[in-house]
MMTF fields as JSON, N, C-alpha, C and O atoms, coordinates in Angstrom:
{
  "mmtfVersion": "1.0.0",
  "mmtfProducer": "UNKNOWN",
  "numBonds": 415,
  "numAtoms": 416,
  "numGroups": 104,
  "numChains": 1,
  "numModels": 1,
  "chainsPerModel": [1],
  "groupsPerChain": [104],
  "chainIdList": ["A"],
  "bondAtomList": [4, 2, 8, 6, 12, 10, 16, 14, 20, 18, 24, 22, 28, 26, 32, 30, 36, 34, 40, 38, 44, 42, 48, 46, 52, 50, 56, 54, 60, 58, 64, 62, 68, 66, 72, 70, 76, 74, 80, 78, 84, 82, 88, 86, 92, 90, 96, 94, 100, 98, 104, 102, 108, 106, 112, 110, 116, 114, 120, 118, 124, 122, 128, 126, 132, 130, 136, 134, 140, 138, 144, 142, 148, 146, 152, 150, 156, 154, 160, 158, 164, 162, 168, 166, 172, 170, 176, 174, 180, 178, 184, 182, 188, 186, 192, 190, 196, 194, 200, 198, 204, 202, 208, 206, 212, 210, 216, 214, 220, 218, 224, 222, 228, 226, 232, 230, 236, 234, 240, 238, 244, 242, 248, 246, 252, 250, 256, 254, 260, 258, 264, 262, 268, 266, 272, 270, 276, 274, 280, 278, 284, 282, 288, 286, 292, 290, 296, 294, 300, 298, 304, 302, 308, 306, 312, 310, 316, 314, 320, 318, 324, 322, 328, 326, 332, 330, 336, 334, 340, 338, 344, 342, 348, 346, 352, 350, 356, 354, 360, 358, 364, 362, 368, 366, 372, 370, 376, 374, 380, 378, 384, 382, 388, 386, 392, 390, 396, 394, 400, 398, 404, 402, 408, 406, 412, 410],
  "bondOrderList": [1, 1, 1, 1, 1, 1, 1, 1, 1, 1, 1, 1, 1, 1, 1, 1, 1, 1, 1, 1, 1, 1, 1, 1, 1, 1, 1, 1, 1, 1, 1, 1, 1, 1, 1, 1, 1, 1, 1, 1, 1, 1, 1, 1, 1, 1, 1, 1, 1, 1, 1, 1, 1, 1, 1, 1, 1, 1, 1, 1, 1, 1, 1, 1, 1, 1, 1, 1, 1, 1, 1, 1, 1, 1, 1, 1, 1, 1, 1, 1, 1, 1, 1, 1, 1, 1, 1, 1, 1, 1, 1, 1, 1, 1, 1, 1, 1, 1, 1, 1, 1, 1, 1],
  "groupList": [{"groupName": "UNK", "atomNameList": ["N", "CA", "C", "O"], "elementList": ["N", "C", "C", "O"], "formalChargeList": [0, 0, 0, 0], "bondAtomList": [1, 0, 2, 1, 3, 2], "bondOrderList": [1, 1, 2], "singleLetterCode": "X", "chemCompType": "L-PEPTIDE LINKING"}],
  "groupTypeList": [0, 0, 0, 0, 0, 0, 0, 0, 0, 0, 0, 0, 0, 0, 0, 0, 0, 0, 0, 0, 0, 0, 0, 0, 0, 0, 0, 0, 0, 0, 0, 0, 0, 0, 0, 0, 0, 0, 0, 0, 0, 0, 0, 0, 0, 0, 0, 0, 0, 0, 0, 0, 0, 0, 0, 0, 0, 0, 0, 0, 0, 0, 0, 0, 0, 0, 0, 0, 0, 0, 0, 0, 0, 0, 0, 0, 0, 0, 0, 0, 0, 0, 0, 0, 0, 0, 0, 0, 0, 0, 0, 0, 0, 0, 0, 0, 0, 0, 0, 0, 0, 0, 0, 0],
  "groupIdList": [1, 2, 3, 4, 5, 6, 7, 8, 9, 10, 11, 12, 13, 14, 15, 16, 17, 18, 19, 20, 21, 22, 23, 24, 25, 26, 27, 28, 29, 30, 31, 32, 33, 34, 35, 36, 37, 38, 39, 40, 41, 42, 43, 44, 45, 46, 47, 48, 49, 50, 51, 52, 53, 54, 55, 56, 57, 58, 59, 60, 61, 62, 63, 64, 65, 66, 67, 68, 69, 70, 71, 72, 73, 74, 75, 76, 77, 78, 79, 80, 81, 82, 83, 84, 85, 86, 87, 88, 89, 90, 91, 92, 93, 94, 95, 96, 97, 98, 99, 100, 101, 102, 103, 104],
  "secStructList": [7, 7, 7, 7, 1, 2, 2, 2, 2, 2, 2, 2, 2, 2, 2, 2, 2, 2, 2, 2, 2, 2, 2, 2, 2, 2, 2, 2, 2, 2, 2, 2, 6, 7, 7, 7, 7, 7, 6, 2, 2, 2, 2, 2, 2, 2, 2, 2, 2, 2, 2, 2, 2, 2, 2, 2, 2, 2, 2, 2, 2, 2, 2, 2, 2, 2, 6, 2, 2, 2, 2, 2, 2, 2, 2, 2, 2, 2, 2, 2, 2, 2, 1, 7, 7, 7, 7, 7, 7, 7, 7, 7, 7, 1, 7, 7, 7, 7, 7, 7, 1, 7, 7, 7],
  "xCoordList": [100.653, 100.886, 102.232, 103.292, 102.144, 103.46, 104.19, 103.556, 105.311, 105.585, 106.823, 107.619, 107.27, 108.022, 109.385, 109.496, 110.367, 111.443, 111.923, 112.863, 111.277, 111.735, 111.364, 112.262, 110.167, 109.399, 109.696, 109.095, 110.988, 111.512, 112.337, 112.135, 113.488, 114.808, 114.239, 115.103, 113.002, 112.896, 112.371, 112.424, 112.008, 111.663, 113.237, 113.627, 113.958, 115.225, 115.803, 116.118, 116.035, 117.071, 116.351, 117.106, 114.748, 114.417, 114.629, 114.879, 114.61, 115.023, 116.284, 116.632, 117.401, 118.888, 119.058, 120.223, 118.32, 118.105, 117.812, 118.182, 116.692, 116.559, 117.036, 116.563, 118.06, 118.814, 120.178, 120.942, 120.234, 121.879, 121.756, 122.567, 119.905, 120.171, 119.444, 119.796, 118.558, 118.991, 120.494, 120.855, 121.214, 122.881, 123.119, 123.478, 122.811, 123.934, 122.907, 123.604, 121.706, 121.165, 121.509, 121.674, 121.668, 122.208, 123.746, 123.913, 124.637, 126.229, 125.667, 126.375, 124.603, 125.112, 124.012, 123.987, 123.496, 122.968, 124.13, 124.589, 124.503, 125.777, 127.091, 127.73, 127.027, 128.1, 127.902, 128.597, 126.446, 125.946, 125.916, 125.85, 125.989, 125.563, 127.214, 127.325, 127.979, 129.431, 129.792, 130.963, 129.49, 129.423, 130.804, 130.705, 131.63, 132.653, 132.327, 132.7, 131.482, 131.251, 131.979, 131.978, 132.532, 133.0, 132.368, 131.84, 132.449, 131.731, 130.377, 129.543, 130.072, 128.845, 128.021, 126.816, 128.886, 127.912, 127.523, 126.647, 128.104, 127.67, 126.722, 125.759, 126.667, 125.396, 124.156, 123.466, 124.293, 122.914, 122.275, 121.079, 123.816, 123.061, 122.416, 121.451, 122.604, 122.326, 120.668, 119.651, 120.629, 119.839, 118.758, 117.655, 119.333, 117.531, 117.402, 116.247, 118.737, 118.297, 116.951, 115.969, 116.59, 116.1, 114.796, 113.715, 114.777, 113.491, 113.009, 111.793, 113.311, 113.031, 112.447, 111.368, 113.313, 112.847, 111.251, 110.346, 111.466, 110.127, 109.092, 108.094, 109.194, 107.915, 107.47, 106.293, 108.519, 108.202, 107.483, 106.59, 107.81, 106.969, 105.506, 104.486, 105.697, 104.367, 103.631, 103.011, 103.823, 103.038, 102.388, 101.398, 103.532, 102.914, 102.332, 101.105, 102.692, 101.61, 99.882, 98.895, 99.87, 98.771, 97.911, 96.689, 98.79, 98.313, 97.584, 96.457, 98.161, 97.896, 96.8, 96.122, 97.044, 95.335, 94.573, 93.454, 94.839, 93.448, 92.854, 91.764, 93.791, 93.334, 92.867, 91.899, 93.412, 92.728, 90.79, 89.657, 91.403, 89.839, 89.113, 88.033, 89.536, 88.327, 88.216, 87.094, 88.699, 88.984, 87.839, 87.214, 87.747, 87.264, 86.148, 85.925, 85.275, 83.564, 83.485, 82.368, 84.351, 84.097, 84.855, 84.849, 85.696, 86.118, 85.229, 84.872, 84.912, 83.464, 82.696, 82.358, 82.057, 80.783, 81.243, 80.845, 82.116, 82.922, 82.528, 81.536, 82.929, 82.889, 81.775, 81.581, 80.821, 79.802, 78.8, 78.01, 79.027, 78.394, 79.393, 78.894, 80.495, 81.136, 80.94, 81.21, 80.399, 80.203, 78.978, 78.732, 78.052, 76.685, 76.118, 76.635, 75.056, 74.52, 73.476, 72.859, 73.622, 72.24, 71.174, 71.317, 70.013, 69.136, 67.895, 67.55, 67.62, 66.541, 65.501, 65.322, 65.065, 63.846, 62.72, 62.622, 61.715, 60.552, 59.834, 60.121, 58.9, 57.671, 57.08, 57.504, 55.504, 54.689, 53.838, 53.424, 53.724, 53.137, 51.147, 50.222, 51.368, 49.745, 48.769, 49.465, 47.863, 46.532, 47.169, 47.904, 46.525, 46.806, 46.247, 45.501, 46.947, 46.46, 45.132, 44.838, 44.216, 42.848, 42.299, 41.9, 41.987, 42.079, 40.756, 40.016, 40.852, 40.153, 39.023, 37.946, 39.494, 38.401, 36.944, 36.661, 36.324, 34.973, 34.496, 34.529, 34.012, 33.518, 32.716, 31.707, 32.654, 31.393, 30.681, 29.64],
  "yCoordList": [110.915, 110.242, 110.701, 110.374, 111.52, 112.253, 110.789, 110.265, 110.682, 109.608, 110.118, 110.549, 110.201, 110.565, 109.825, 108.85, 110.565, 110.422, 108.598, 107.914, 108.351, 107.125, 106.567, 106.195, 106.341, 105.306, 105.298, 104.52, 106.375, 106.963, 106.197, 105.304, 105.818, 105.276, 103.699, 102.94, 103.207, 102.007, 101.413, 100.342, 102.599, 102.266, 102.039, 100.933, 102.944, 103.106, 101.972, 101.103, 101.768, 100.411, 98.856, 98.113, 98.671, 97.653, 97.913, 96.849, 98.776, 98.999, 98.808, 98.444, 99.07, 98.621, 97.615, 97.284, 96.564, 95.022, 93.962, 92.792, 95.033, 94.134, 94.324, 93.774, 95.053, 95.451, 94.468, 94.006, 94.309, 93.73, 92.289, 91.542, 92.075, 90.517, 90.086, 88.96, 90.747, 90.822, 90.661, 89.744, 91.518, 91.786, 90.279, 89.723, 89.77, 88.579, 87.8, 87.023, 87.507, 86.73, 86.563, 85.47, 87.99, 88.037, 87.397, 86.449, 87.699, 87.146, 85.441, 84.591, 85.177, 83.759, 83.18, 81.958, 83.688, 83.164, 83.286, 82.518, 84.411, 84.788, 83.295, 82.678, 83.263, 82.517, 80.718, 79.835, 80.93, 79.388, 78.669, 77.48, 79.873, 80.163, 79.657, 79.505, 79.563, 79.171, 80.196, 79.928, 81.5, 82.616, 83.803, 84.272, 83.938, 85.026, 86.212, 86.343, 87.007, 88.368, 89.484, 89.368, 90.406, 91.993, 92.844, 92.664, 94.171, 95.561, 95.385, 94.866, 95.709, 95.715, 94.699, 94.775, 93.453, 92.166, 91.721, 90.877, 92.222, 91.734, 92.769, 92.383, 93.931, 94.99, 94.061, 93.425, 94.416, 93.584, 92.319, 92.029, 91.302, 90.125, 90.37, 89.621, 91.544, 91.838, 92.732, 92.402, 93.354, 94.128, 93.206, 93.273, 91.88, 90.859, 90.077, 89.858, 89.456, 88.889, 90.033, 89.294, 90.986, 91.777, 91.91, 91.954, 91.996, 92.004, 90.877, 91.053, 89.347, 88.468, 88.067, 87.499, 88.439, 88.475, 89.393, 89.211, 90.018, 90.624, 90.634, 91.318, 89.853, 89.237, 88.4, 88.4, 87.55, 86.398, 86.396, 85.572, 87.317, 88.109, 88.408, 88.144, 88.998, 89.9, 88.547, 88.23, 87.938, 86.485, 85.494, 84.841, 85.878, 84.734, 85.852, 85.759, 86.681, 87.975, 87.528, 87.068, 87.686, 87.675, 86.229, 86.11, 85.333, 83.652, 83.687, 83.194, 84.357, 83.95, 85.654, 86.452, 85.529, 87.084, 86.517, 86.655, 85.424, 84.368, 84.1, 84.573, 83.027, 82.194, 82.616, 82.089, 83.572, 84.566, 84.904, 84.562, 85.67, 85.927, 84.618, 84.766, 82.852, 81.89, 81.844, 81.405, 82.031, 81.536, 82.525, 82.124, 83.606, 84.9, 84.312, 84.345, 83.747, 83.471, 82.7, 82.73, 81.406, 80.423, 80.657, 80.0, 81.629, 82.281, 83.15, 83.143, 83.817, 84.973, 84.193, 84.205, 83.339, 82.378, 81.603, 81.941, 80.59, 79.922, 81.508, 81.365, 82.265, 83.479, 83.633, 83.587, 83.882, 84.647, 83.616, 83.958, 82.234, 81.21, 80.902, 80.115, 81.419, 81.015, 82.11, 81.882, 83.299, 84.922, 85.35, 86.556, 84.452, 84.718, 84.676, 83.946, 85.499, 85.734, 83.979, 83.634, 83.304, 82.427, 83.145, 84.227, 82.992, 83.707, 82.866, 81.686, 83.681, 83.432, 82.281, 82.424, 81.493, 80.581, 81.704, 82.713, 81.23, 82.059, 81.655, 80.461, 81.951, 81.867, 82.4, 82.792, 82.889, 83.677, 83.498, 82.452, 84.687, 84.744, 84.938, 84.804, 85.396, 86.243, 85.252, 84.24, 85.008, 84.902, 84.598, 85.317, 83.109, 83.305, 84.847, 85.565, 85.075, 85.632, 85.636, 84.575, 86.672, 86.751, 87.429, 88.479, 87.001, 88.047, 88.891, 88.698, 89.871, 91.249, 91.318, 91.909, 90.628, 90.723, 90.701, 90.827, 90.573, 90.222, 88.923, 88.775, 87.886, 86.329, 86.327, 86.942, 85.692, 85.599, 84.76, 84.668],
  "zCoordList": [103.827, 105.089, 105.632, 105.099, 106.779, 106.973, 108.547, 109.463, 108.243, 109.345, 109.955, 109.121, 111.392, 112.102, 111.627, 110.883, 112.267, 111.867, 112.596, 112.191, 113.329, 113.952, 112.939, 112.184, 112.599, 111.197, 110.076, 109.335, 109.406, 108.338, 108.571, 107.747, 109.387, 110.18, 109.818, 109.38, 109.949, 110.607, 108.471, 107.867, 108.154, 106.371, 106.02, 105.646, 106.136, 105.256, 105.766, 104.953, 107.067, 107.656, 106.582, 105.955, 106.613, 106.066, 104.508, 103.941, 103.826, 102.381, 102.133, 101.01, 103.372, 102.926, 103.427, 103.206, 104.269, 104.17, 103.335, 103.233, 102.508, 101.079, 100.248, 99.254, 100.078, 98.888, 99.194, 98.347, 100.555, 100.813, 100.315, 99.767, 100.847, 100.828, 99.26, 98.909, 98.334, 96.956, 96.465, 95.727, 96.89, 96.6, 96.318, 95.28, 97.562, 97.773, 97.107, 96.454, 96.851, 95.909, 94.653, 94.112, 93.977, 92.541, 92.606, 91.838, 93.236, 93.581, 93.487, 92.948, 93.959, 94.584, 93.166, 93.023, 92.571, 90.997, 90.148, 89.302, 90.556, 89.484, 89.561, 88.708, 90.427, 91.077, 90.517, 90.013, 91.01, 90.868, 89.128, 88.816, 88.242, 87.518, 86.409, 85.193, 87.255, 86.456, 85.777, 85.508, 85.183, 84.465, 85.37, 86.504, 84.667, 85.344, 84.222, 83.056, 85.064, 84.112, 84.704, 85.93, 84.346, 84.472, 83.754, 82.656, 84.646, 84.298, 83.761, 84.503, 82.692, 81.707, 81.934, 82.175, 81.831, 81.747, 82.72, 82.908, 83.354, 85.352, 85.165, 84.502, 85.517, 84.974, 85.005, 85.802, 83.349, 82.64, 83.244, 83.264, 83.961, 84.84, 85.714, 85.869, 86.744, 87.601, 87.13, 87.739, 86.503, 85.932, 85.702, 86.244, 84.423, 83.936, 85.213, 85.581, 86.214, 86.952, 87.989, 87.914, 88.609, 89.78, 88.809, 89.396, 87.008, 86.682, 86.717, 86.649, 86.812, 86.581, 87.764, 87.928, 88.614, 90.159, 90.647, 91.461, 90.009, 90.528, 89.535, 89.762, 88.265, 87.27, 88.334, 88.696, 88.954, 89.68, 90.807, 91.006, 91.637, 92.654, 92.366, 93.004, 91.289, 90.709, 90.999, 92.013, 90.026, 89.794, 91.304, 91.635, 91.771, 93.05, 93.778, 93.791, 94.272, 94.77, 93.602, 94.176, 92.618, 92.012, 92.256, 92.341, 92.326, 92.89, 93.76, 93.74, 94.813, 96.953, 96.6, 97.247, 95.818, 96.203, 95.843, 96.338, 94.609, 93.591, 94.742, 95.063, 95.7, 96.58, 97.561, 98.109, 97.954, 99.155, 98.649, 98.988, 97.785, 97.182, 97.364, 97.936, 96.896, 96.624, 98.119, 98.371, 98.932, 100.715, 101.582, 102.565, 101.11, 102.039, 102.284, 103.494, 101.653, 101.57, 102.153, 102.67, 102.651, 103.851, 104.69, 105.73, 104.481, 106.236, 106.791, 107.969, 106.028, 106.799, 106.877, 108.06, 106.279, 106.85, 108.513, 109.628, 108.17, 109.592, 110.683, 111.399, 110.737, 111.34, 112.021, 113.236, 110.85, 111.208, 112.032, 112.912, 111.524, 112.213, 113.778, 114.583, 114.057, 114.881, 116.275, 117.455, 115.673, 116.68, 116.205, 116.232, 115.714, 115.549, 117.109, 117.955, 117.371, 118.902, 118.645, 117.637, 119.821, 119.759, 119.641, 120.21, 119.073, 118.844, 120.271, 120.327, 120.949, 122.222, 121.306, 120.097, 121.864, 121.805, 121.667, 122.366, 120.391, 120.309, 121.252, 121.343, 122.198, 122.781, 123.252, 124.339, 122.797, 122.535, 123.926, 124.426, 124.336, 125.874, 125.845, 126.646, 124.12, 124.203, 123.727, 123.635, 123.455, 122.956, 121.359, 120.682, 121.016, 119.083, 118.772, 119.437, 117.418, 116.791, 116.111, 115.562, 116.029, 115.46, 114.898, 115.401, 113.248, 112.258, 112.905, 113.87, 111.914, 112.13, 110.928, 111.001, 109.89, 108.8, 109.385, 110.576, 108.646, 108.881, 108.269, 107.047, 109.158, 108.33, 107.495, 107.839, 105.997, 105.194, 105.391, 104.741]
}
């Protein structure tokens, strides 16, 4: 999927949006957290906190698809009953029908 340079600009700007405001998420766990870490250990906080963060993600992403999935089958029904064509009134202009057999 090749994408113009405007749509490249408009990926990268939203990728260094979520990184800033991650940033300040981890700072403000860190923070909340009573914990004064330097170098290394800020690292690693920063590090289990962004996996922990996105187990967590994973998970509720996997939830709201459960539910999506139980939902789809009475939203397409509602639908299909909602943009279904009325179907014309039958009425038959001809002669009943009259079998062809032969009577015994």
């Amino acid at each position: 999927m090749k994408m113009g340079p405007e749509e490249r600009k408009v990926l990268r700007e939203r990728e260094q949006a979520y990184r800033a405001r991650v940033k300040l998420e981890v700072d403000a766990a860190l923070r909340d957290s009573g914990l004064r870490l330097d170098g290394e250990k800020r690292e690693q906080f920063e590090q289990r906190y962004l996996q922990e963060r996105r187990r967590i993600e994973y998970e509720l992403r996997q939830e709201t698809e459960a539910k999506r999935q139980q939902q789809l089958p009475a939203l397409q029904e509602r639908l299909k009953k909602e943009f279904q064509e009325p179907s014309p009134p039958i009425t038959s202009t001809s002669a009943p029908a009259v079998s062809t057999s032969p009577k015994k």
